[in-house]
C-alpha positions in Angstrom: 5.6 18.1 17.5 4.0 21.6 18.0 4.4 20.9 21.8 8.2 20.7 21.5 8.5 23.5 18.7 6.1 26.0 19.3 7.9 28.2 16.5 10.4 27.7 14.4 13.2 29.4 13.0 13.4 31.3 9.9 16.8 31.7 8.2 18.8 34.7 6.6 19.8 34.3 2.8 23.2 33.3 3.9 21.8 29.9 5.7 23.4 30.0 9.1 21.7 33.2 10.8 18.3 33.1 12.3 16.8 36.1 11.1 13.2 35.8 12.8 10.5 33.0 14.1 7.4 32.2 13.0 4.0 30.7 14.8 3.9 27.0 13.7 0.8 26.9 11.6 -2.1 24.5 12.7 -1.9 22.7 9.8 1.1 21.3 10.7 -1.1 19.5 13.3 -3.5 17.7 11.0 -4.0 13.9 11.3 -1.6 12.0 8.5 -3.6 9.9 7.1 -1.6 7.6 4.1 -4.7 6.4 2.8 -6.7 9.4 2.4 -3.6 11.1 0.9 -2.9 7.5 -1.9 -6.9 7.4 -2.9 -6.8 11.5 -3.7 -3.6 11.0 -5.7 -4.8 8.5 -7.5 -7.5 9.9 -8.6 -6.2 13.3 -9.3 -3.8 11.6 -11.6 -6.0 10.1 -13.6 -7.2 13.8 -14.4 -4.1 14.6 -16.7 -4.9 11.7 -19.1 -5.1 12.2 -22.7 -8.0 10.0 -24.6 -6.5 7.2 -27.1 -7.8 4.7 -29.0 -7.2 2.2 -32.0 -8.3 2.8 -35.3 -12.3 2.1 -35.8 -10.9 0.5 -39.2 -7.7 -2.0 -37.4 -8.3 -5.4 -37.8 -11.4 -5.1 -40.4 -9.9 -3.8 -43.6 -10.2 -7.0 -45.1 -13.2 -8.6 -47.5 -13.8 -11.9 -45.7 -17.3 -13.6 -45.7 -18.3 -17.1 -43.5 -18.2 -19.9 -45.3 -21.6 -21.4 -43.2 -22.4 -24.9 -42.2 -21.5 -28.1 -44.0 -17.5 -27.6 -45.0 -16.6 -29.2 -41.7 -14.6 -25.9 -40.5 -15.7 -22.7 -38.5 -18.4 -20.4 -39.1 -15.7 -16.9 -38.5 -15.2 -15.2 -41.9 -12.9 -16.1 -44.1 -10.3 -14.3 -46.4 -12.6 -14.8 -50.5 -9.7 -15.4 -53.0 -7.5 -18.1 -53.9 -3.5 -18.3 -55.4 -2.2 -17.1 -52.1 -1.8 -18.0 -48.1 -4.3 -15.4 -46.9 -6.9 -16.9 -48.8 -9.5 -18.6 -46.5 -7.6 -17.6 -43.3 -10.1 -16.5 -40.5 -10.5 -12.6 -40.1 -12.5 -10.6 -38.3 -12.6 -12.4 -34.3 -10.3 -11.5 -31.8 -9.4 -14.7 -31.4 -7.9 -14.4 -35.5 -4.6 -13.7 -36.7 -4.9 -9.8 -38.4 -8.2 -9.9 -36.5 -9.5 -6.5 -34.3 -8.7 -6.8 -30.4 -11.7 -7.7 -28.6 -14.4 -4.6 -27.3 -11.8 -2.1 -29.5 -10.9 1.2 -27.2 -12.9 4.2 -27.6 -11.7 8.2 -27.3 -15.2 8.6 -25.2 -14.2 6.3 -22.0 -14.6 8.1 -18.9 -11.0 9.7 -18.7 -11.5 11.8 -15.3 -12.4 11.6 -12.4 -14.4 13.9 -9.6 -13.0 14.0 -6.2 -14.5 15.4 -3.6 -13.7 19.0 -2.6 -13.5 18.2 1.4 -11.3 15.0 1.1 -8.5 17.0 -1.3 -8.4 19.6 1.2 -7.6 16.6 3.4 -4.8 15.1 1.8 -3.4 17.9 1.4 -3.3 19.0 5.0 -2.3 15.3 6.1 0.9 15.8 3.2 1.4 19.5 4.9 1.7 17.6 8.3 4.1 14.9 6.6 6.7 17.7 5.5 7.3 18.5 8.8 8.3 15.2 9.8 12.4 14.6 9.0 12.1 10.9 10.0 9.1 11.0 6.9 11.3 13.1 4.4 14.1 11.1 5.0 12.1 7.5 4.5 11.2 9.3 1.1 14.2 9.5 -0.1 15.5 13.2 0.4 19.2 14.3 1.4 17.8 16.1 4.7 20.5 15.3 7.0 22.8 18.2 7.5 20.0 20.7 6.9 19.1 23.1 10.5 15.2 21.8 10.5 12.5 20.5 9.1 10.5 22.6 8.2 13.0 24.7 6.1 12.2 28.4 6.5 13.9 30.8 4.4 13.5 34.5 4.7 10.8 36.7 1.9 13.9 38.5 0.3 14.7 35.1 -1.3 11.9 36.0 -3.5 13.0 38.7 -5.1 16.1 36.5 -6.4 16.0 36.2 -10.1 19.2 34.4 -11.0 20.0 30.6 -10.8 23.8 31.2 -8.9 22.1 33.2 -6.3 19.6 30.5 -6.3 22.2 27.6 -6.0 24.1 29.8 -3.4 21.1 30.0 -0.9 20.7 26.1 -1.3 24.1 25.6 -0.3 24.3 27.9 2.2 21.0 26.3 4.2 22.4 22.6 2.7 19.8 21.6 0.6 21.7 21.3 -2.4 22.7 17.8 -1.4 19.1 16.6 -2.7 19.2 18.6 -6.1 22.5 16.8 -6.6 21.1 13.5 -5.8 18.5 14.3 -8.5 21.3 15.2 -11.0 22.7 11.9 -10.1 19.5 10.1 -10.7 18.6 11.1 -14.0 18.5 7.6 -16.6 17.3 7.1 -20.1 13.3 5.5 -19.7 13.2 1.7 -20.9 10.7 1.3 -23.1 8.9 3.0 -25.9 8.7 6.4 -23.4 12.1 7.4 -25.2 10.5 7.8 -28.5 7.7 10.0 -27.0 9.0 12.9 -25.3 9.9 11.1 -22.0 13.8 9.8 -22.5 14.9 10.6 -19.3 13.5 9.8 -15.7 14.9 11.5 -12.4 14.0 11.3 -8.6 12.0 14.4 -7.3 14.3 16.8 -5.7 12.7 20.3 -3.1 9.6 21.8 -3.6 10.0 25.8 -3.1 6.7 27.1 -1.8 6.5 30.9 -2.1 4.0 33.4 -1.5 4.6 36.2 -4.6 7.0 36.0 -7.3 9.2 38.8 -7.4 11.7 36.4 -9.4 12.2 33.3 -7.3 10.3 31.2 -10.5 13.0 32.1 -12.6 15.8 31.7 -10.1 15.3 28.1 -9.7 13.2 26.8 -12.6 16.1 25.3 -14.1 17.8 23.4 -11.7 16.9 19.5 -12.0 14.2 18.1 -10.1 13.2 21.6 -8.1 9.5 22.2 -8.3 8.2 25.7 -7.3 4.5 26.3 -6.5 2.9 29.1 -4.6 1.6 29.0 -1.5 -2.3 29.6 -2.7 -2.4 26.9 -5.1 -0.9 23.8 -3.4 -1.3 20.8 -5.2 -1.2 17.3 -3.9 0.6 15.4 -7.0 3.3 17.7 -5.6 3.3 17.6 -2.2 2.8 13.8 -2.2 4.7 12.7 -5.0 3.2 9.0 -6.3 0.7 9.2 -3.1 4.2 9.0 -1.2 4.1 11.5 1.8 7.0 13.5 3.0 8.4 15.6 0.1 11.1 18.2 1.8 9.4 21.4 0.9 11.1 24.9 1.8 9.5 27.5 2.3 9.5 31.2 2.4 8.5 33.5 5.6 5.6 34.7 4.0 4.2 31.5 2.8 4.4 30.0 6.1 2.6 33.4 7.5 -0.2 33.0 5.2 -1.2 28.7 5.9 -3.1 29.9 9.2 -5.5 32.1 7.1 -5.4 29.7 3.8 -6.2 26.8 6.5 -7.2 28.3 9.5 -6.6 26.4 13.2 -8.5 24.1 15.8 -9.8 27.4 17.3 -11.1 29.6 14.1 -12.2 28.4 10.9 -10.1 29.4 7.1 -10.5 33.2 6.1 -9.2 32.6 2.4 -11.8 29.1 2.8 -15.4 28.9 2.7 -16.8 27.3 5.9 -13.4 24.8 6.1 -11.8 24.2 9.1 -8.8 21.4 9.9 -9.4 17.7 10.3 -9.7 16.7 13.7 -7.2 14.2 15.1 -9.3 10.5 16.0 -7.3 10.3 19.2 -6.3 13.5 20.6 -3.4 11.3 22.5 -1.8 8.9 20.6 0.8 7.8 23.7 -1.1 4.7 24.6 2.0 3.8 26.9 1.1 7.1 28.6 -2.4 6.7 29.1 -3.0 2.7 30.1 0.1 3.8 33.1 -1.6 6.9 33.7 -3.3 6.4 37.8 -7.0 7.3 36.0 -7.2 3.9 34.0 -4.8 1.8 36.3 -6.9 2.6 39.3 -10.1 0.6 37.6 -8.5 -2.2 35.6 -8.5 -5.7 37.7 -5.0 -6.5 38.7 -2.9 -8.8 35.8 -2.8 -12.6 36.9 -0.8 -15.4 36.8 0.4 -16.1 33.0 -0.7 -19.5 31.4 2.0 -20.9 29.0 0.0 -22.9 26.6 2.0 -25.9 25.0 2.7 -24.0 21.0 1.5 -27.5 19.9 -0.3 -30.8 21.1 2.1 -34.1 20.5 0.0 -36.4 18.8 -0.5 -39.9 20.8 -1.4 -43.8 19.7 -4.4 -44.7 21.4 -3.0 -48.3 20.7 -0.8 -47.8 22.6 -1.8 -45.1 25.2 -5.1 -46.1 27.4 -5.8 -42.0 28.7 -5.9 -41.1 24.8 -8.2 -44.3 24.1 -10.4 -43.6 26.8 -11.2 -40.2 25.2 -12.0 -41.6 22.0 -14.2 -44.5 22.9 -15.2 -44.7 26.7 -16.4 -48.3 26.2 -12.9 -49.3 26.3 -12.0 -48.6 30.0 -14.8 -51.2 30.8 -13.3 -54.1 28.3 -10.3 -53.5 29.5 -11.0 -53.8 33.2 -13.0 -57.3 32.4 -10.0 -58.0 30.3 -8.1 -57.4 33.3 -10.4 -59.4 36.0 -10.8 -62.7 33.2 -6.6 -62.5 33.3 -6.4 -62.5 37.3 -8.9 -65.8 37.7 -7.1 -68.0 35.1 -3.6 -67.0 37.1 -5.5 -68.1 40.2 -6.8 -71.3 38.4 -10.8 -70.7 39.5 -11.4 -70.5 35.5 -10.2 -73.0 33.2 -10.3 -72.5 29.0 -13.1 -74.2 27.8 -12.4 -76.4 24.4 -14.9 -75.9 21.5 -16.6 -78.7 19.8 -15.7 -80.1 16.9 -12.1 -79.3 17.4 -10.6 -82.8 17.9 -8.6 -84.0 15.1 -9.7 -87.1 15.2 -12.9 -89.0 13.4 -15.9 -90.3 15.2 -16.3 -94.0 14.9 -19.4 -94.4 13.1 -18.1 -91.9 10.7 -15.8 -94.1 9.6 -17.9 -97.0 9.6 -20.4 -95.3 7.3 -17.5 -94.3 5.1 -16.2 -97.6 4.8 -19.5 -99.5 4.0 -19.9 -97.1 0.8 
């Protein structure tokens, strides 16, 4: 991308004229890397968690004593009384109606979690580099297709805009307002018990303004539905990559832009505004691996392709009753009975072998046997 668009535009407060350009920042060149950026999120989530717990006392506000051995039933404690159902009804277990759950939630669990310092700075540069991706912002979800480019850069004297018309004017003139419309759109009552605690309604995320001071562009656009605003020094993931999802459409004004190069620094000089940081580097630094196995370096030392094998998807399954090749391969004993089969066939056609009879196979009785059985 920075090859194609070594700069890129930055728009008047009317939308269509091109006021200036900008460098694009390095950072628009970091390695996206999904999973780096969906492990970060989620553990930077869990860091907005607020403890709970069920009561210490739920499930044990009962007087209930075991029974012991030798009444034939369980040895869980049972309900003392008598004149009414809960009398004698198991308490206590987990596994017992009115019982306490089992190992009951505590307020002390380990609620946060530490992520490294290095890997945030990661995702975040990875989400940076997914911004400036339309084919990214639009898989996301965002109305992006009439805007100019992507990135969206707006001129500084946005930021000295302190009324929500003015606001809604600029986003129409630059035609982003498509995607805080879709947000208006969006928004739905919560299913589920969220209605009851301060979460009835749910919406889709609409543009995320990223400015670098606030001469009145917060209050300009706080109020229009699903616009986030955030300056430019204290980027956070949870909104750049909303649910670990990369490609939010992200506008941004000229002098946040100007400032990423120092707040991230390039491939050639490490971050001013950073201690001792300097970009991800990329794992391949060409990722056109149709360009490089046709370039004449690789082709002139691979072995020429040869002739392509078409192996059968399948082998047909075969009698070897019935099939002699497939018999022969199971029991090579048979090709040698079968040839004597063969030979002991040709002689009798040829009459040099005649069937020998088997004694004691005549049907009829030997005299003597008779006469013995006759004299008895």
């Amino acid at each position: 991308m920075s090859a194609a668009r070594p700069v890129i535009n930055v728009y008047a407060e009317c939308g269509k004229n091109v006021a200036t350009t900008v460098p694009l920042p390095a950072v628009f060149k970091a390695p996206i890397r999904p999973d780096i950026v969906n492990f970060v999120h989620t553990n930077m989530a869990k860091n907005k968690r607020q403890p709970y717990a069920v009561s210490d006392k739920a499930g044990e506000q009962t007087s209930a004593e075991s029974w012991g051995t030798g009444r034939a039933v369980a040895r869980i404690p049972r309900v003392n009384g008598s004149g009414t159902h809960r009398a004698g009804q198991a308490a206590f277990g987990n596994m017992c109606r009115g019982g306490r759950m089992f190992a009951p939630t505590k307020t002390w669990r380990k609620w946060h979690v530490k992520t490294n310092l290095n890997q945030k700075r990661f995702a975040t540069a990875s989400a940076l580099a997914a911004s400036a991706l339309p084919s990214l912002v639009m898989a996301r979800g965002h109305r992006v297709e009439k805007i100019e480019e992507v990135p969206l850069v707006v001129s500084s004297s946005v930021e000295k805009l302190s009324k929500t018309k003015d606001a809604v004017t600029l986003l129409k003139a630059v035609n982003a307002y498509a995607d805080v419309v879709k947000v208006s759109n969006s928004r739905k009552l919560r299913a589920g018990k969220g209605k009851l605690r301060n979460r009835r309604h749910r919406q889709r995320r609409g543009p995320l303004v990223i400015y670098n001071e606030d001469n009145g562009i917060v209050k300009a656009f706080r109020n229009l539905p699903g616009l986030e605003l955030v300056n430019v020094r204290r980027l956070n993931l949870l909104q750049l990559a909303p649910g670990g999802h990369l490609g939010r459409f992200i506008i941004w004004t000229e002098g946040a832009v100007a400032l990423l190069d120092e707040l991230y620094g390039t491939y050639e000089t490490p971050a001013t505004l950073k201690k001792d940081y300097v970009l991800p580097a990329h794992i391949m630094t060409n990722p056109d691996v149709n360009r490089l196995i046709n370039s004449d370096e690789i082709q002139s030392v691979v072995r020429p392709a040869g002739n392509k094998v078409q192996k059968r998807p399948f082998t047909q399954k075969k009698n070897p009753l019935k099939n002699q090749g497939v018999m022969n391969r199971l029991n090579p004993y048979a090709q040698v009975l079968r040839r004597a089969e063969i030979i002991a066939s040709e002689k009798r056609a040829a009459g040099k072998v005649t069937k020998v009879q088997k004694k004691g196979t005549s049907g009829a009785a030997s005299k003597k046997f008779l006469e013995t059985l006759n004299s008895a």
